[in-house]
C-alpha positions in Angstrom: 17.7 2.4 -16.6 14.5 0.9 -17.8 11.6 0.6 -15.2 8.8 -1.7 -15.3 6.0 -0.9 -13.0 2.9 -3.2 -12.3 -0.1 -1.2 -10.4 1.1 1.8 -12.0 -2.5 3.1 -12.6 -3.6 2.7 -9.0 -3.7 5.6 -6.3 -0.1 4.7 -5.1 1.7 3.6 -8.6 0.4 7.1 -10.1 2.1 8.6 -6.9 5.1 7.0 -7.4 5.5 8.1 -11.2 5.3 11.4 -10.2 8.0 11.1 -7.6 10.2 9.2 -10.4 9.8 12.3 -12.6 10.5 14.6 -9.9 13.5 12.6 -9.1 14.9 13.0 -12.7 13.7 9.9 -14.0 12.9 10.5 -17.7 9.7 9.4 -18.5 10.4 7.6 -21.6 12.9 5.0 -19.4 9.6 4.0 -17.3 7.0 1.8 -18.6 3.4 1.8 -16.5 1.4 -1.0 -16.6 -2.1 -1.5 -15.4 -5.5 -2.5 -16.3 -7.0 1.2 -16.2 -6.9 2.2 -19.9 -8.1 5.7 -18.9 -5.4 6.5 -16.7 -2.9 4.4 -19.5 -3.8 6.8 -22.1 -3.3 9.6 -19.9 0.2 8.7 -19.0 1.1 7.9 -22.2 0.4 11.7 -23.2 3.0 12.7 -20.0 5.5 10.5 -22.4 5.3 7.5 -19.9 5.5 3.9 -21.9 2.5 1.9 -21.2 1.4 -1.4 -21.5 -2.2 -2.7 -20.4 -1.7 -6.0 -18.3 -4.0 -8.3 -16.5 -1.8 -10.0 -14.2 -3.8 -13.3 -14.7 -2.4 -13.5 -18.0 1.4 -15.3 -17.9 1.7 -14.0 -21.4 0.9 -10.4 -21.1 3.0 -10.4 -18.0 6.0 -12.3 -19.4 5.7 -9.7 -22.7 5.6 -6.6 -20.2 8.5 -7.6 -17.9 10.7 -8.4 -21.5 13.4 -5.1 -22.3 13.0 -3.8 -18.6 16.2 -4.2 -16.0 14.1 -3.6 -12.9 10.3 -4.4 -12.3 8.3 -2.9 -9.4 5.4 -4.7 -8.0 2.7 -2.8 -5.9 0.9 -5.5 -4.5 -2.7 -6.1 -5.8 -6.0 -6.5 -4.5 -7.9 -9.3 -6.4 -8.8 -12.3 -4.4 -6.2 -14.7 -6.6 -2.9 -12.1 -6.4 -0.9 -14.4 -4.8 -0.8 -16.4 -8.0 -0.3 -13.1 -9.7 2.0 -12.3 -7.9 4.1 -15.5 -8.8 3.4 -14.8 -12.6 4.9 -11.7 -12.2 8.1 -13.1 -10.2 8.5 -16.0 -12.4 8.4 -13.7 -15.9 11.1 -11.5 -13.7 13.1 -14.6 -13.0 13.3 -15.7 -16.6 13.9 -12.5 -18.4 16.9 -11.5 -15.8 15.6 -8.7 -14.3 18.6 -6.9 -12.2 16.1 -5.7 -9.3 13.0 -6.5 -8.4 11.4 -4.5 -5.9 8.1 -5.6 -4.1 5.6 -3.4 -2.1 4.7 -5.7 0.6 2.9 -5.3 4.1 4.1 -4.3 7.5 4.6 -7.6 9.5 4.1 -9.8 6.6 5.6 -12.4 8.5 2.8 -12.6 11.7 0.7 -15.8 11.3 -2.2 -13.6 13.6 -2.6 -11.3 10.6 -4.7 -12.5 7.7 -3.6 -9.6 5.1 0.1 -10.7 5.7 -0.3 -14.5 4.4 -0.2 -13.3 0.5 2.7 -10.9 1.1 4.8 -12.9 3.0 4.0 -16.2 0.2 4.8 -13.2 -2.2 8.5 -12.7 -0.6 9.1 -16.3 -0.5 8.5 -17.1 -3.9 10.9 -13.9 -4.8 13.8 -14.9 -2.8 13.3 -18.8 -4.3 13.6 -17.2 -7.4 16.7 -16.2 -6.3 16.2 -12.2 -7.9 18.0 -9.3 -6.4 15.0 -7.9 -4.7 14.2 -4.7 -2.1 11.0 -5.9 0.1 8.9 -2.4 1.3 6.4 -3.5 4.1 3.7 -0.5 3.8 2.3 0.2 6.7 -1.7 1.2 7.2 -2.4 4.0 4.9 -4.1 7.1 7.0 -5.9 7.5 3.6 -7.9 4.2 5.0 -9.5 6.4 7.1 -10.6 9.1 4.8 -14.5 6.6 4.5 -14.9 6.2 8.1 -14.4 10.6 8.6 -17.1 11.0 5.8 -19.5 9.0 7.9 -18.1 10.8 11.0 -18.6 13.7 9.4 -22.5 13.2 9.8 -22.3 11.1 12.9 -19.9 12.5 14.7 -18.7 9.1 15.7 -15.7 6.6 14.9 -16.8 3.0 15.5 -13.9 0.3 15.4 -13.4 -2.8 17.3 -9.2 -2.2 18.0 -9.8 -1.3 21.8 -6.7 1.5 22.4 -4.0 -0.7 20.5 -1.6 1.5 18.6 -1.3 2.1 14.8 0.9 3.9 13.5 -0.6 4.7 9.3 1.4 6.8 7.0 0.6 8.7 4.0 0.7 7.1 0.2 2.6 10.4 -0.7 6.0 9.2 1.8 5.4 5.5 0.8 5.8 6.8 -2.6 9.0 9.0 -2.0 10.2 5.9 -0.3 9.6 3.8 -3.4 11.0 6.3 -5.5 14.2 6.2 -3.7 14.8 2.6 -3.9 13.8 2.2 -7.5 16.5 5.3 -7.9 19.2 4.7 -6.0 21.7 2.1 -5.0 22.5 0.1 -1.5 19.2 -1.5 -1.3 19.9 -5.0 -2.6 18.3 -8.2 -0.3 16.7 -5.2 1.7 13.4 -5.3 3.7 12.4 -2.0 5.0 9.2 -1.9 7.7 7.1 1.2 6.5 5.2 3.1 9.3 4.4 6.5 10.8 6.8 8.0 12.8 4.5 7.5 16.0 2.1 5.8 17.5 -1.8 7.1 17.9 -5.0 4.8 19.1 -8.0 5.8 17.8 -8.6 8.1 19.9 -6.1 10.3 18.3 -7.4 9.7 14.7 -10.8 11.5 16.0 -9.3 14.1 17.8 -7.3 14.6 13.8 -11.3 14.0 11.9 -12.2 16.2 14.4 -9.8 19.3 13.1 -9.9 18.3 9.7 -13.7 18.6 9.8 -14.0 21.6 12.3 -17.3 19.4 13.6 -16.2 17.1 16.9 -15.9 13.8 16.1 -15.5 11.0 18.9 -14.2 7.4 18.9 -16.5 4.7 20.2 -14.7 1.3 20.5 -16.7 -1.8 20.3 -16.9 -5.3 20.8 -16.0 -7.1 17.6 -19.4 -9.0 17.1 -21.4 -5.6 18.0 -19.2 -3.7 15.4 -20.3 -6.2 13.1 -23.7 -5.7 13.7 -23.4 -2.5 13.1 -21.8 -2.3 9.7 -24.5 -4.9 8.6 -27.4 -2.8 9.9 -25.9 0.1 7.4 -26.0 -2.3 4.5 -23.0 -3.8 4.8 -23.0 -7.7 3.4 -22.5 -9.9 5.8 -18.8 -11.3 4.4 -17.3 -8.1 4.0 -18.8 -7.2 7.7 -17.0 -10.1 9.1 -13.8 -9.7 7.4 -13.6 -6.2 8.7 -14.5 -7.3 12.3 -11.9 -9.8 11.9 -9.5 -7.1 10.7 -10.1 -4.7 13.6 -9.3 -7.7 16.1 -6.3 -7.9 14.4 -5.4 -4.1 14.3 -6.1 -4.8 18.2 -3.3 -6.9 18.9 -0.9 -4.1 17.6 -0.1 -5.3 14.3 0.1 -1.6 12.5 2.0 -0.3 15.5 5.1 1.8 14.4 8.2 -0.5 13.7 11.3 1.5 13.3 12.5 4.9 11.6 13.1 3.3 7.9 10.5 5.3 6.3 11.9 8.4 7.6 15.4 7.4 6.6 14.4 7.1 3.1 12.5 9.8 2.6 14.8 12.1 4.5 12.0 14.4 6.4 9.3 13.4 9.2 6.4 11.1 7.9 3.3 13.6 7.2 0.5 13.8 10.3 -3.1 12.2 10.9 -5.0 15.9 10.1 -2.0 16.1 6.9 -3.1 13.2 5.4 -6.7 13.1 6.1 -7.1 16.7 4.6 -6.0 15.4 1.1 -9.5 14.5 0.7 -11.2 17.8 2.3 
């Protein structure tokens, strides 16, 4: 087996490598590739293959993706990754890649949820492409909420603007596992799996976890979405990214990250980890 992974220098590709090795993978069979030299170089001396890729590059990409039989995409962050994304497919496509697995996000598919529009282009242009493919729909990460209980931890408030709708986050550390097992094992071909918690909390239940993480009490104070903006840019906040995160927490109010089925459990083979679990990574 020879594993190509893009994102592999990021918080949840380095997670992932680590899961591969635990699961018997031999280093020198997996190739990481990322733009983080630092964390390259250090991976390289674990006997990981690397190669340093900017995705916006077709050649970089198409030269990375050549040797490997399967290529794992963790989805990116930069405002243009949908057309990285397609670079990526489209080097997969031509070089023959057997499997082609693509961390996407949960309910990709909802037209009411902004962050979904690039992942669900992103699943399109892989099944076009016609690639043997296994789609992972991450759910929230609870690590998302690690920046909010710092400031809570002086405030002893949680502001959001998702009234009590459910979400249901889970930690990188089972997404990983998860990932691991795909890229590892067989009977996941044409597969989508929906990534969440194993339950439900409102936000309510992610103070009362900040709150026991942080041994200080720590409440949740839901506001309207415009007055939840005003807030964020009266801490300094530009006034874009204020809006796009009001925008995101109406979303988040509709339900979106609610729990959707037991497939990350199935994967990983244990109960996904708790609120307090995952927010005391970082305590």
């Amino acid at each position: 087996m020879s594993v190509l992974i893009f994102g592999a220098t990021g918080n949840l590709g380095r997670l992932l490598l680590a899961e591969l090795s635990k699961g018997g993978l031999v280093p020198a069979e997996v190739t990481a590739a990322g733009r983080n030299q630092e964390v390259l170089d250090a991976l390289a001396a674990e006997g990981f293959r690397t190669a340093r890729v900017e995705l916006a590059d077709p050649v970089q990409v198409r030269d990375a993706v050549a040797g490997h039989d399967r290529v794992v995409l963790i989805s990116g962050k930069d405002p243009d990754r949908l057309q990285q994304h397609r670079q990526v497919v489209d080097a997969a496509s031509a070089a023959g890649v057997r499997h082609f697995v693509y961390t996407s996000g949960i309910r990709a598919d909802d037209p009411g949820f902004a962050l979904g529009a690039d992942h669900k282009a992103t699943e399109d242009s892989i099944k076009a492409a016609g690639l043997r493919h296994t789609i992972l729909r991450n759910g929230w990460y609870i690590e998302n909420y690690i920046p909010a209980m710092r400031v809570a931890a002086q405030t002893g408030v949680l502001p959001a603007a998702v009234g009590d709708a459910p979400v249901a986050p889970a930690g990188r550390r089972d997404l990983a596992q998860a990932l691991a097992v795909v890229v590892t094992t067989s009977g996941h071909d044409d597969r989508t799996y929906h990534l969440t918690g194993d339950r439900d909390h409102t936000y309510h239940n992610i103070a009362a976890a900040m709150t026991d993480v942080l041994g200080t009490p720590v409440r949740y104070q839901p506001l309207p979405a415009e007055e939840y903006r005003t807030l964020l840019t009266g801490a300094g906040m530009d006034d874009a990214t204020a809006g796009f995160l009001a925008a995101l927490d109406q979303s988040i109010g509709t339900g979106v990250l609610a729990h959707a089925g037991d497939d990350l459990t199935r994967l990983i083979g244990h109960p996904t980890m708790s609120l307090a679990e995952g927010l005391r990574q970082d305590h």
